[in-house]
SESEDREN-884009 format. One record per residue (C-alpha): x, y, z; residue in three letters. Coordinates in pm, whole numbers, plus 32768, in hexadecimal, padded with zeros to 4 digits. Example, Ala and Ser with C-alpha at 12.3 -4.5 7.8 and 13.67 -1.06 7.14 Angstrom:
SITE     X     Y     Z  rest
SITE  84CE  7E3E  830C   ALA
SITE  8557  7F96  82CA   SER
***
This chain:
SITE     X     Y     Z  rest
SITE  8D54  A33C  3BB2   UNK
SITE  8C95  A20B  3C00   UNK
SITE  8C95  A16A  3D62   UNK
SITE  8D3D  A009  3D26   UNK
SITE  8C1B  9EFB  3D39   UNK
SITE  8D1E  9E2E  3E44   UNK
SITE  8D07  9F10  3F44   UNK
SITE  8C9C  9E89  4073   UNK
SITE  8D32  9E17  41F6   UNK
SITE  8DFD  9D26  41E6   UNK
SITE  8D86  9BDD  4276   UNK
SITE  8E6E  9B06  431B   UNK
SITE  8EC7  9A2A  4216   UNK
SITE  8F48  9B5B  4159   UNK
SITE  9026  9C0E  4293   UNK
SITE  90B5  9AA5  42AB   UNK
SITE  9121  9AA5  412B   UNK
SITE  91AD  9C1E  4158   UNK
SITE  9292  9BC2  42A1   UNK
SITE  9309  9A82  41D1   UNK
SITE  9358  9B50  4093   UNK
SITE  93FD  9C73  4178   UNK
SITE  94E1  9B41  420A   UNK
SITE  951F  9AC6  409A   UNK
SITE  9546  9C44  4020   UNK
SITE  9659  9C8A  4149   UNK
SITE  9729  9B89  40C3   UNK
SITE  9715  9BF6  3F5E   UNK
SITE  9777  9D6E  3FE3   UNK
SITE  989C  9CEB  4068   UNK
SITE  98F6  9C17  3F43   UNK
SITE  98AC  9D69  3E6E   UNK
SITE  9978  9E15  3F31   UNK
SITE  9AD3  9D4C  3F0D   UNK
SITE  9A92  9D52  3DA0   UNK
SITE  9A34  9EBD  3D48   UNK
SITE  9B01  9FD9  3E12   UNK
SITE  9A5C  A0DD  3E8D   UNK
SITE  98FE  9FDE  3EB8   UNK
SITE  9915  9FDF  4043   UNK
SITE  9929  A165  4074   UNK
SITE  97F4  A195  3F10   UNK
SITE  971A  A0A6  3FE1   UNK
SITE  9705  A150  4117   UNK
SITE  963C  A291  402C   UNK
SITE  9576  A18C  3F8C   UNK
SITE  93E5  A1B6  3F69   UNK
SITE  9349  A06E  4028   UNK
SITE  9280  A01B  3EFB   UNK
SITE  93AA  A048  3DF4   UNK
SITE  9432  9F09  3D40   UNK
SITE  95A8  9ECF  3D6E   UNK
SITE  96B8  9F4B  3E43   UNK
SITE  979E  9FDA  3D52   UNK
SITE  97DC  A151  3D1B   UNK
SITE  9662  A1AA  3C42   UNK
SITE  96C3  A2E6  3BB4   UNK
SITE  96DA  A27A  3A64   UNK
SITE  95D4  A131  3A68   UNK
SITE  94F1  A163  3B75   UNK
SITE  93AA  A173  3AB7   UNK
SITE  9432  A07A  39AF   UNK
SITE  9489  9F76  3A9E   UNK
SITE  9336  9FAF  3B7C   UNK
SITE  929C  9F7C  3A29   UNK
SITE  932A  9E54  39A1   UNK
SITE  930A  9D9C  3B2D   UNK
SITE  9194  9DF3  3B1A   UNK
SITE  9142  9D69  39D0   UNK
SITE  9200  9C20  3A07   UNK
SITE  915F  9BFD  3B70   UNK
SITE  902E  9C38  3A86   UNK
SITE  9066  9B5A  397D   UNK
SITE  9075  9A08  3A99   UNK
SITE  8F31  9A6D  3B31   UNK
SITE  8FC1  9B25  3C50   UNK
SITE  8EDE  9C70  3CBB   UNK
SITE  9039  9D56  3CF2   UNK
SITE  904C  9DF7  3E71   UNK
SITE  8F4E  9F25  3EAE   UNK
SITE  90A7  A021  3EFB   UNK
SITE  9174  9F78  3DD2   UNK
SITE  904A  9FEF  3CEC   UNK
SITE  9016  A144  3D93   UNK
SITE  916F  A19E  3D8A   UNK
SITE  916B  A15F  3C02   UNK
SITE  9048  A230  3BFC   UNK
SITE  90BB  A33B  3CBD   UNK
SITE  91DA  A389  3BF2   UNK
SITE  9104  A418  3AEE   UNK
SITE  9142  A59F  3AB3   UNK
SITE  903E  A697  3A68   UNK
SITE  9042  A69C  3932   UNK
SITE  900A  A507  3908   UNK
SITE  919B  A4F9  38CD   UNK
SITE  9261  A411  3994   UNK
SITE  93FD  A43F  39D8   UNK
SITE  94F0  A334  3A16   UNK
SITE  94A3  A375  3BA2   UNK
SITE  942F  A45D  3C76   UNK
SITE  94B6  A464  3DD8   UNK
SITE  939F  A527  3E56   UNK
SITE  9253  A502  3DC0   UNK
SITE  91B9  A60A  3E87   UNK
SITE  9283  A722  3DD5   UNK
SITE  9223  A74E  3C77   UNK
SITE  92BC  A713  3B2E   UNK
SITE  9352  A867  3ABC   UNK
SITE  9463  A80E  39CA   UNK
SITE  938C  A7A3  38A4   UNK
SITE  94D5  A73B  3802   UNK
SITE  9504  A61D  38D1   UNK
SITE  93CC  A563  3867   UNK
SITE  9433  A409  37E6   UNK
SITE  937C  A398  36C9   UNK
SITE  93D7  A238  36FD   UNK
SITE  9384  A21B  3881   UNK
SITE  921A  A2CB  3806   UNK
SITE  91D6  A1B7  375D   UNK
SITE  9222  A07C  37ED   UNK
SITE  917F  A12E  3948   UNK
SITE  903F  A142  3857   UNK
SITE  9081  9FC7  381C   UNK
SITE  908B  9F5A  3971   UNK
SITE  8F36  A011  39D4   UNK
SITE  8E8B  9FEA  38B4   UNK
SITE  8EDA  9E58  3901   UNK
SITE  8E5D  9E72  3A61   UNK
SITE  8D28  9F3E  3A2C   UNK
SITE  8C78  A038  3B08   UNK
SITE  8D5B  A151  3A83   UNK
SITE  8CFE  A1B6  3956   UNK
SITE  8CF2  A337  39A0   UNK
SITE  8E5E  A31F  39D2   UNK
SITE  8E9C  A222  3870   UNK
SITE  8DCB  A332  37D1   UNK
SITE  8E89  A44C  383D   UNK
SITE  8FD2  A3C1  37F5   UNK
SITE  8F75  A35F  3680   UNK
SITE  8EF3  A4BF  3662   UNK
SITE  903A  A558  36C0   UNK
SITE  90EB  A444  35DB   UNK
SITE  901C  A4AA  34CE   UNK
SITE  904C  A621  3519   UNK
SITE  91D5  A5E6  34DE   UNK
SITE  91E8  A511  33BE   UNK
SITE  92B5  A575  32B5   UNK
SITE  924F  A5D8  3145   UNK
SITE  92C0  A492  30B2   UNK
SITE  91CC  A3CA  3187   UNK
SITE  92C5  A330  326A   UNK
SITE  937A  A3AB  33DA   UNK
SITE  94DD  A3E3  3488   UNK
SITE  9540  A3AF  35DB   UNK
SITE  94E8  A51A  3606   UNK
SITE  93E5  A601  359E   UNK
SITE  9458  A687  3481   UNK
SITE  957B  A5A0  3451   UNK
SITE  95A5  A50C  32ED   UNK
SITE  94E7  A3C4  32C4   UNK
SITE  958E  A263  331C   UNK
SITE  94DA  A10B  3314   UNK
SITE  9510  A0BB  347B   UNK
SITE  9448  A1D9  3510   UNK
SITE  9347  A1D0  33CD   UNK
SITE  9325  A04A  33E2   UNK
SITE  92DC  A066  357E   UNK
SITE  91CE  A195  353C   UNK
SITE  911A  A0C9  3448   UNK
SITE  9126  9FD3  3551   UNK
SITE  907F  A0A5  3647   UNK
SITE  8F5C  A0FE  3546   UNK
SITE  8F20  9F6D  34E7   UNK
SITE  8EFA  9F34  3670   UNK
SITE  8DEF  A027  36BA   UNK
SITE  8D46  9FBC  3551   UNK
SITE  8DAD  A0DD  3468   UNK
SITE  8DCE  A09D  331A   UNK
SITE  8F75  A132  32C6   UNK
SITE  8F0F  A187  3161   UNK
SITE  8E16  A2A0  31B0   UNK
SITE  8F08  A311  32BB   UNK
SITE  8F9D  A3F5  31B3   UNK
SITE  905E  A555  318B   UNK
SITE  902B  A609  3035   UNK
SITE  8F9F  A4B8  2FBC   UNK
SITE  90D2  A3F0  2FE0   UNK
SITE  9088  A2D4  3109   UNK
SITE  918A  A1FC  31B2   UNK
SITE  9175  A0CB  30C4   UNK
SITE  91E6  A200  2FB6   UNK
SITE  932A  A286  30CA   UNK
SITE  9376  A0D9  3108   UNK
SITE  937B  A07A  2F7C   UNK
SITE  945B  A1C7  2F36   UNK
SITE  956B  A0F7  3013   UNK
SITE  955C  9FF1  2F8E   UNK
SITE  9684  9F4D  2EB9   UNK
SITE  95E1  9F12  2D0D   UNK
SITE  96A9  9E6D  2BFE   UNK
SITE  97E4  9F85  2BEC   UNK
SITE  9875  9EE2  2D41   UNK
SITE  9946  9DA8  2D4E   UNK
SITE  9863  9C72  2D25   UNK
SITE  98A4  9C11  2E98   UNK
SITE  980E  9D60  2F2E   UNK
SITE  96F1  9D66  2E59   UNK
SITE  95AC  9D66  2F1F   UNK
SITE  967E  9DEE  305A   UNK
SITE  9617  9F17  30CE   UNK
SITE  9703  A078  314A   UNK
SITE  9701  A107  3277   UNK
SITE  96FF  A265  31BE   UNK
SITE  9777  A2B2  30A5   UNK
SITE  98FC  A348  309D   UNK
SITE  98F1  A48D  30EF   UNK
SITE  9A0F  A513  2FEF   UNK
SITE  9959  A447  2EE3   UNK
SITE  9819  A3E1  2F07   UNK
SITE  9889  A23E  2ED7   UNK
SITE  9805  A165  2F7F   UNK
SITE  98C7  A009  3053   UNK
SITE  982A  9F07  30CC   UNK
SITE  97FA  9EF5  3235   UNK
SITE  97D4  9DAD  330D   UNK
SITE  96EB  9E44  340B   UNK
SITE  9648  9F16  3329   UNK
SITE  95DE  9E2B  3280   UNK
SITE  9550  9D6D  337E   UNK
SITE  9482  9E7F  33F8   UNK
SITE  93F3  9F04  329F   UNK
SITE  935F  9D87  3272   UNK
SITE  92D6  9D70  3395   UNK
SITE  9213  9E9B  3357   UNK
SITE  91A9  9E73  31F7   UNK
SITE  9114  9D35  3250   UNK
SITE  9046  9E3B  3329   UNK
SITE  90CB  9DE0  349D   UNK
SITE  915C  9E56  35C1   UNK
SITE  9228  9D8F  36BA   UNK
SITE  90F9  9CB8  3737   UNK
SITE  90E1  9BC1  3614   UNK
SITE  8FBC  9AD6  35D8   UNK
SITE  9049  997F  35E2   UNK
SITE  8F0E  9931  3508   UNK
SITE  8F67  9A0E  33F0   UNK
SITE  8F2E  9962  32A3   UNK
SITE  902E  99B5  316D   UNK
SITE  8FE3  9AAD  30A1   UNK
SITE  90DF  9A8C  2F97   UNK
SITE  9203  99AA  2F7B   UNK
SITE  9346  99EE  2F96   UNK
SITE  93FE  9A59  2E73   UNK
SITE  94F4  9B25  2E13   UNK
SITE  9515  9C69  2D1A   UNK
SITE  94ED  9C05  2BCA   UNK
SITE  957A  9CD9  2ADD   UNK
SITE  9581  9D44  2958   UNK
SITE  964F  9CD7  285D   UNK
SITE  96B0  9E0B  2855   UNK
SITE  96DF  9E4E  29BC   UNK
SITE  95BE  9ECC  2A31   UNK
SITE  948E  9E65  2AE3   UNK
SITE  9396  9EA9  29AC   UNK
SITE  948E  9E5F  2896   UNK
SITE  94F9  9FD5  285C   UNK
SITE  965C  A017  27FE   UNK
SITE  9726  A06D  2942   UNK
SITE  980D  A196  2965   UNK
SITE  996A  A0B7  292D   UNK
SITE  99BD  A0E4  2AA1   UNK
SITE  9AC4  9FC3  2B10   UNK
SITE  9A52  9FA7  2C83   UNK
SITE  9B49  9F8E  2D7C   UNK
SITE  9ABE  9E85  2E88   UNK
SITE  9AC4  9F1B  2FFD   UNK
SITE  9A4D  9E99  3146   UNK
SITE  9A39  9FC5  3203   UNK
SITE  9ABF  A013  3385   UNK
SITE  9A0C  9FA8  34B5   UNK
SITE  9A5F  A041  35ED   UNK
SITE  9A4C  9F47  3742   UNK
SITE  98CE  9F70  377B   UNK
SITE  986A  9EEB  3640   UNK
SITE  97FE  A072  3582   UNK
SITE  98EB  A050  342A   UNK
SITE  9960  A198  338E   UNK
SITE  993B  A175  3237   UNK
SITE  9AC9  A166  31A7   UNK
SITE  9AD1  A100  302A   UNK
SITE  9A7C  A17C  2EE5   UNK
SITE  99AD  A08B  2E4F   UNK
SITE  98B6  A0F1  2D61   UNK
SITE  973D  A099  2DAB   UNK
SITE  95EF  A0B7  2CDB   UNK
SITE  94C4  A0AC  2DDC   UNK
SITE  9392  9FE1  2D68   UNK
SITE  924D  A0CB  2D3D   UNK
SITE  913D  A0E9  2DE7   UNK
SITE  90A9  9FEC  2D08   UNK
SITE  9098  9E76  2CA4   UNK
SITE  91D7  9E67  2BBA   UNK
SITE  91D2  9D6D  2ABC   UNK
SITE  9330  9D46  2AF4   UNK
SITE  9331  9D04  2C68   UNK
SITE  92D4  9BA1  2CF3   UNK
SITE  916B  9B63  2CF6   UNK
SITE  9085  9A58  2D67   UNK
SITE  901F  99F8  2C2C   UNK
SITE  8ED7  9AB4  2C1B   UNK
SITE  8DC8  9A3A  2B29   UNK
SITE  8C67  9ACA  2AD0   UNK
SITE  8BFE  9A10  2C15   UNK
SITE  8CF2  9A82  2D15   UNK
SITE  8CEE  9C0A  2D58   UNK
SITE  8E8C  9C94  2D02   UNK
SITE  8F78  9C98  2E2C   UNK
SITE  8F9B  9DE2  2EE6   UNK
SITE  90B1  9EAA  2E55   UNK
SITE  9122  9EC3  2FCA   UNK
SITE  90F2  9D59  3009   UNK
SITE  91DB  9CFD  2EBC   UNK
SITE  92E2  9DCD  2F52   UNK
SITE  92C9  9D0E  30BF   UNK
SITE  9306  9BC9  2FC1   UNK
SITE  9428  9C2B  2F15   UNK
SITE  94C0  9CD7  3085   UNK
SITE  9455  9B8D  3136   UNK
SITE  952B  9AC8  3016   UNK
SITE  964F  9BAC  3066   UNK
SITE  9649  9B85  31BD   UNK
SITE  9612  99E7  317C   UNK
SITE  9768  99F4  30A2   UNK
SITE  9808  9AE7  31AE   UNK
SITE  97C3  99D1  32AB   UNK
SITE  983F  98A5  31DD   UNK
SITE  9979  9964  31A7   UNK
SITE  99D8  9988  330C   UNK
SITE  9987  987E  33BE   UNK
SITE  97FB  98BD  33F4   UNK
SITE  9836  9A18  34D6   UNK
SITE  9885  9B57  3419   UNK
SITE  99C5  9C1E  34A7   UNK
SITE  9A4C  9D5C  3540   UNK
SITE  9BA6  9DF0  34FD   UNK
SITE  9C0F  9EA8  368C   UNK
SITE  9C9E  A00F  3639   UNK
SITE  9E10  A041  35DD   UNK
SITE  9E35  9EB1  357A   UNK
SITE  9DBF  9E74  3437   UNK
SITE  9E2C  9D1E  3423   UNK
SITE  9D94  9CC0  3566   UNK
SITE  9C57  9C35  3509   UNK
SITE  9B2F  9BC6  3651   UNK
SITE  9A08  9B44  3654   UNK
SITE  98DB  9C4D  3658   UNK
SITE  97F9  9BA3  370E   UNK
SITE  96D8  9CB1  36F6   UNK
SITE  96B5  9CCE  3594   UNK
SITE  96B1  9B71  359A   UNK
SITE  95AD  9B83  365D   UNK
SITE  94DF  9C62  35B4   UNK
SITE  952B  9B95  3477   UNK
SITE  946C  9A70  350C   UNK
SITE  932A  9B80  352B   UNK
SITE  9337  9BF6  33E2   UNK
SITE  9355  9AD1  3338   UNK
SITE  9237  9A4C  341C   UNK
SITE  9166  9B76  33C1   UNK
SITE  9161  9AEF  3282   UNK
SITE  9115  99C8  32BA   UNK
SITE  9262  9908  3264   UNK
SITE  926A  9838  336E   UNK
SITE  934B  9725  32D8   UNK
SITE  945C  984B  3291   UNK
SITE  9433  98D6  3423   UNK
SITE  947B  97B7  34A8   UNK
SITE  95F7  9799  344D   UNK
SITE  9631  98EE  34FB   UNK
SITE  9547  9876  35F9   UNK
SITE  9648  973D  3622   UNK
SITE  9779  97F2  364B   UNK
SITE  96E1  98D9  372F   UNK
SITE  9685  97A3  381E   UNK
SITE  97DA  9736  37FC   UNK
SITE  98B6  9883  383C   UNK
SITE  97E1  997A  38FF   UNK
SITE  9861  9902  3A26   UNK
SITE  9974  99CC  398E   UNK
SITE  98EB  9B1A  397C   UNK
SITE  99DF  9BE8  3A5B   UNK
SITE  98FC  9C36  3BA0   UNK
SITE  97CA  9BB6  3AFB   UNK
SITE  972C  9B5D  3C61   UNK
SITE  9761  9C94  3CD5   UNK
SITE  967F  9D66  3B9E   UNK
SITE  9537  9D79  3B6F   UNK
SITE  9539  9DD8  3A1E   UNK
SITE  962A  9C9E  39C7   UNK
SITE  9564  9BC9  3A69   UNK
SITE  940E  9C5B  39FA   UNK
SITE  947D  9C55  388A   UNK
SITE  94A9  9AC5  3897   UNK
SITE  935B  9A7F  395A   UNK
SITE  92BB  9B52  3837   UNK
SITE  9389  9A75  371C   UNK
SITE  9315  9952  37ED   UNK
SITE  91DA  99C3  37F9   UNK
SITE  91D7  9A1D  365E   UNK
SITE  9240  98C5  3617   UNK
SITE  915C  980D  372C   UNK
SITE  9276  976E  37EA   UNK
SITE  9297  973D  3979   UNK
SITE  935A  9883  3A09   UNK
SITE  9369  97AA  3B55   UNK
SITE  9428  96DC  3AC7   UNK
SITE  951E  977C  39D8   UNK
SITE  9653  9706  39B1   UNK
SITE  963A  9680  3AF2   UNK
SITE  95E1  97D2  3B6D   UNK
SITE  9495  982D  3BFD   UNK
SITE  94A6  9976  3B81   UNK
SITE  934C  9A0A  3C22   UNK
SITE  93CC  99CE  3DAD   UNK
SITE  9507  9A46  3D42   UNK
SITE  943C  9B82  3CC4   UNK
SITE  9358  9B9F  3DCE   UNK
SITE  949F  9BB5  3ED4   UNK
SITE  94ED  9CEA  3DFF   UNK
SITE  93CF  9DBC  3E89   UNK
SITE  925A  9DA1  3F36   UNK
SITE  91BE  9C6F  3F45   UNK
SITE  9079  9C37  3E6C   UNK
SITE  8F40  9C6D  3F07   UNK
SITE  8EBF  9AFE  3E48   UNK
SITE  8F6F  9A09  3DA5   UNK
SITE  8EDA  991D  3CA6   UNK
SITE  9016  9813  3CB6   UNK
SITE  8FAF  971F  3BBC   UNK
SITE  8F9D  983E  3A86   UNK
SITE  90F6  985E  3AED   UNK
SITE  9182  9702  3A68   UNK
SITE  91B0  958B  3B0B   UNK
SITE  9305  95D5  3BA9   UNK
SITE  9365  95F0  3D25   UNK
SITE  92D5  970B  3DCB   UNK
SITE  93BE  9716  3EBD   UNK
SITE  9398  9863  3FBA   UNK
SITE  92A0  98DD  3EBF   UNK
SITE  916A  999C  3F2B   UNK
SITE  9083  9894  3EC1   UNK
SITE  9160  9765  3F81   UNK
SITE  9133  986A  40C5   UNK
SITE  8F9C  9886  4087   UNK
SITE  8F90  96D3  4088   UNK
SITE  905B  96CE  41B0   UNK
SITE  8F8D  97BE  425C   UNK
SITE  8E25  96D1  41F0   UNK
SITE  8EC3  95A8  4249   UNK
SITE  8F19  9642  43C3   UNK
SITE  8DCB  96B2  439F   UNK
SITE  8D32  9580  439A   UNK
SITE  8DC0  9492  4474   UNK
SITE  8D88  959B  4583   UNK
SITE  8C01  9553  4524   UNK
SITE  8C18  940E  4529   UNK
SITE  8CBE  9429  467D   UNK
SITE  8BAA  9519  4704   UNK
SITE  8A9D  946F  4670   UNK
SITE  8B21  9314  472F   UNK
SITE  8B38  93D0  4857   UNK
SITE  89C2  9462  4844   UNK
SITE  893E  92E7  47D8   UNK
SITE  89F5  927A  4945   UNK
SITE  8967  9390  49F4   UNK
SITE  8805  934D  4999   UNK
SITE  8858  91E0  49F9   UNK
SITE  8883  9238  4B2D   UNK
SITE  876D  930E  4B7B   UNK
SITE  869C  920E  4AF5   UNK
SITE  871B  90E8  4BFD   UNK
***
C-alpha cells in the first residue's frame, strides 16, 4: 500500500486546528454519549484515527468510508491516521470486514468478509489517490467472489441483491473500470441489476422500481425504496462521489409497455399482479415481502422501454442507461407521493410510517448521476428542511457524510445546510484535516471549522509582524541618532 502523499510534520498551524477540533470533538463525545448507551464505555477501545464514537462493530469501515469521501468531496485532504486506519483494515486477501479491532492479527474467518464495506473502502482510496495497490487488490477479491449472474451479496457466496451489487459497481467506476467487462460466465452487473428490475407484469406504479432480491419461495420480484435508489445510481455508472457536472443522459421516463402487456408487444402470461411494497427493517436494507410479478428488461435497448429518441444521428441509449431512466422516473413518482422523501416502516408497526432519510439521500445522488438535476432538487429541499431531524444525525459520520455527498452531487453549500454547517459538525466527529480548502465547501458560516481556525491563526500571524517589524524600524532609529 501506498504511503499517503499528506504525510508530513505538522506545522503549527495544523497542531492548532487538531487541539481546536479535539475541544470541538470532546463535546460531541459527550453529546454521543447521552444519546447512544453503551457510547461512553465503546469509546474508551476506540482507534485514534477511527470516525465516530459509537459501538463500530457493524459500520466501522462504512462510516470511515463515507467521512473520507465527503471530507474529500469539499476539498479537505482527510487526516494522515483517519486515512491509514481505513487502509489498515484491509485483510490479506484484499477483503475488508465490518471492523477489525486489531489490525495486527490477521483475517482468518474468510466468512466474515463484507462485500459491501470492500467496496465503498475501494471508493474512498481510489478518491484520495496514492493507494491504488490496495483499490486493486480489493476489486480483485470482489471480482474473485462475484456470483454467476454477474451481480454480489453481502457475503461471498450470498445470493445477489442490488444494494451490495449497485455499491461494487461503484467501487469499479471509481478506480476507472468499465462494470460491463467485470463479468462471471458472461453475465456482467448491468445483466444481475436489469434481472431486478420491475417490466410490464407489475402494477403500473412499481414499474421501473427495482427488488432487493427476488422472493425466495417464488422468484417475484417487489419493489424496493432503497433498492431502487441504489441500482440508479449505479447504472448511471457511479459510486457515492457524484459529479455535480454530470450531463443527462436520458430523460426521465417511465416503462412503456405493450398493448399487450409487455415491453415489446408480446402477449403476456395473464398474470393479475398483486401490488407490494416490500418490508424495510430500521436501517434502511428492505426484505423483499410481496408477490408481485416482474419481467426484467434485457441486456439490450428495448423498443418498448423509454428511449431518448434516437435517430440515425444520435448513437441508441445504453440498455443500462434506459433502465436508470425508467428507475429514476419511479423513484421521481415515489417522491411526489410522499411528500418529496421516500419512507421506512420500523419493525413490528406496520402502520407507523418515518421518514428514511438515507435513501433519500442517496436518491438525490442517483438522480444527480444522471443528470436530472431539476428532479434532485425536491429531495434535495426536503432534506434542507428536515435533516435536522435525523435521530442523532450530529453524532454519525455516515449520516452526515451521506448529505455533504448529496450536497456535493447537486452543487449546493454543505456549510450551510439547513442552517447546519454540516462539514465542522463532521470534522468534530473524528481527526482534523491536514488542509482545508473552505471556499469549495459553500458560502455559509464556518463557524469552529478547520478552515475559520487556519484564518485566525494568519491573521495573529500578521499583526505580530507588523508589531516586530515597527519595533525593528524604531530600533534602527535609534542606532542611527
Amino acid at each position: 500500500m501506498s504511503t499517503p502523499a499528506n504525510q508530513r510534520p505538522a506545522s503549527r498551524s495544523h497542531r492548532l486546528r487538531r487541539a481546536a477540533a479535539a475541544l470541538a470533538g470532546s463535546a460531541a463525545l459527550l453529546a454521543a454519549s447521552a444519546l447512544t448507551p453503551g457510547t461512553a464505555a465503546a469509546a474508551d477501545r476506540l482507534p485514534e484515527g477511527l470516525f465516530g464514537s459509537g459501538d463500530p462493530q457493524m459500520d466501522g469501515v462504512w462510516r470511515q468510508s463515507v467521512a473520507l469521501l465527503a471530507q474529500h468531496s469539499v476539498g479537505y485532504t482527510p487526516a494522515e491516521e483517519a486515512v491509514t486506519w481505513l487502509a489498515g483494515q484491509q485483510c490479506g486477501d484484499g477483503s475488508f470486514l465490518a471492523y477489525r479491532a486489531n489490525p495486527a492479527e490477521p483475517c482468518e474467518d474468510v466468512t466474515g468478509a463484507d462485500s459491501n464495506a470492500t467496496a465503498l473502502a475501494a471508493q474512498a482510496l481510489a478518491a484520495l489517490g496514492g493507494h491504488g495497490e490496495a483499490v486493486d487488490a480489493a476489486l480483485t477479491w470482489l471480482a474473485g467472489v462475484q456470483n454467476e449472474d454477474g451481480g454480489w451479496g453481502y457475503a461471498p457466496g450470498g445470493a445477489t441483491d442490488a444494494n451490495s451489487t449497485a455499491v461494487i459497481v461503484g467501487a469499479f467506476t471509481a478506480a476507472g473500470r468499465d462494470p460491463a467487462e467485470v463479468t462471471r460466465d458472461d453475465r456482467s452487473p448491468w445483466d444481475a441489476l436489469t434481472a431486478l428490475q420491475l417490466g410490464c407484469g407489475a402494477a403500473e406504479d412499481q414499474r421501473g422500481a427495482f427488488a432487493w432480491q427476488p422472493d425466495e419461495e417464488t422468484g417475484d420480484l417487489t419493489g424496493n425504496g432503497p433498492a431502487t435508489a441504489d441500482a440508479v445510481l449505479a447504472l448511471y455508472g457511479s459510486g457515492l462521489l457524484v459529479d455535480p457536472g454530470t450531463e443527462e443522459a436520458a430523460p426521465l421516463e417511465a416503462t412503456e409497455c405493450g398493448t399487450a402487456g409487455s415491453p415489446s408487444g408480446e402477449p403476456s402470461d395473464g398474470d393479475t399482479p398483486e401490488e407490494g411494497g416490500g418490508g424495510e427493517d430500521g436501517d434502511g436494507t428492505e426484505e423483499p415481502g410481496g408477490d408481485t410479478p416482474g419481467e426484467a428488461p434485457g441486456d439490450r435497448t428495448d423498443p418498448g422501454m423509454p428511449s431518448d429518441g434516437a435517430s440515425e444521428e444520435a448513437p441508441p441509449v445504453p440498455a443500462h442507461v434506459t433502465a436508470a431512466s425508467a428507475g429514476g422516473a419511479q423513484l421521481q413518482a415515489l417522491l411526489g407521493a410522499n411528500e418529496q422523501h421516500l419512507v421506512t416502516t420500523l419493525p413490528g408497526s406496520a402502520d407507523d410510517e418515518q421518514p428514511d432519510y438515507g435513501s433519500t439521500a442517496k436518491t438525490v445522488l442517483a438522480l444527480a448521476a444522471g443528470g436530472h438535476r431539476d428532479a434532485a432538487q425536491a429531495p434535495l429541499g426536503w432534506l434542507r428542511e428536515n435533516a435536522g431531524a435525523w435521530p442523532d444525525v450530529t453524532a454519525s459520520p455516515a449520516a452526515l457524510g451521506m448529505l455533504i455527498l448529496a450536497a456535493h452531487a447537486t452543487d449546493t453549500s454543505a456549510t450551510d445546510f439547513g442552517g447546519t454547517d454540516l462539514v465542522a459538525a463532521l470534522d468534530r466527529l473524528g481527526p482534523a484535516p491536514d488542509e482545508g480548502a473552505a471556499d469549495a465547501a459553500g458560502d455559509g458560516d464556518d463557524g469552529g471549522s478547520p478552515g475559520a481556525v487556519v484564518w485566525v491563526v494568519v491573521g495573529v500571524g500578521l499583526v505580530i509582524g507588523i508589531v516586530i517589524g515597527v519595533l525593528l524600524t524604531r530600533r534602527r532609529a535609534r542606532k542611527a541618532e
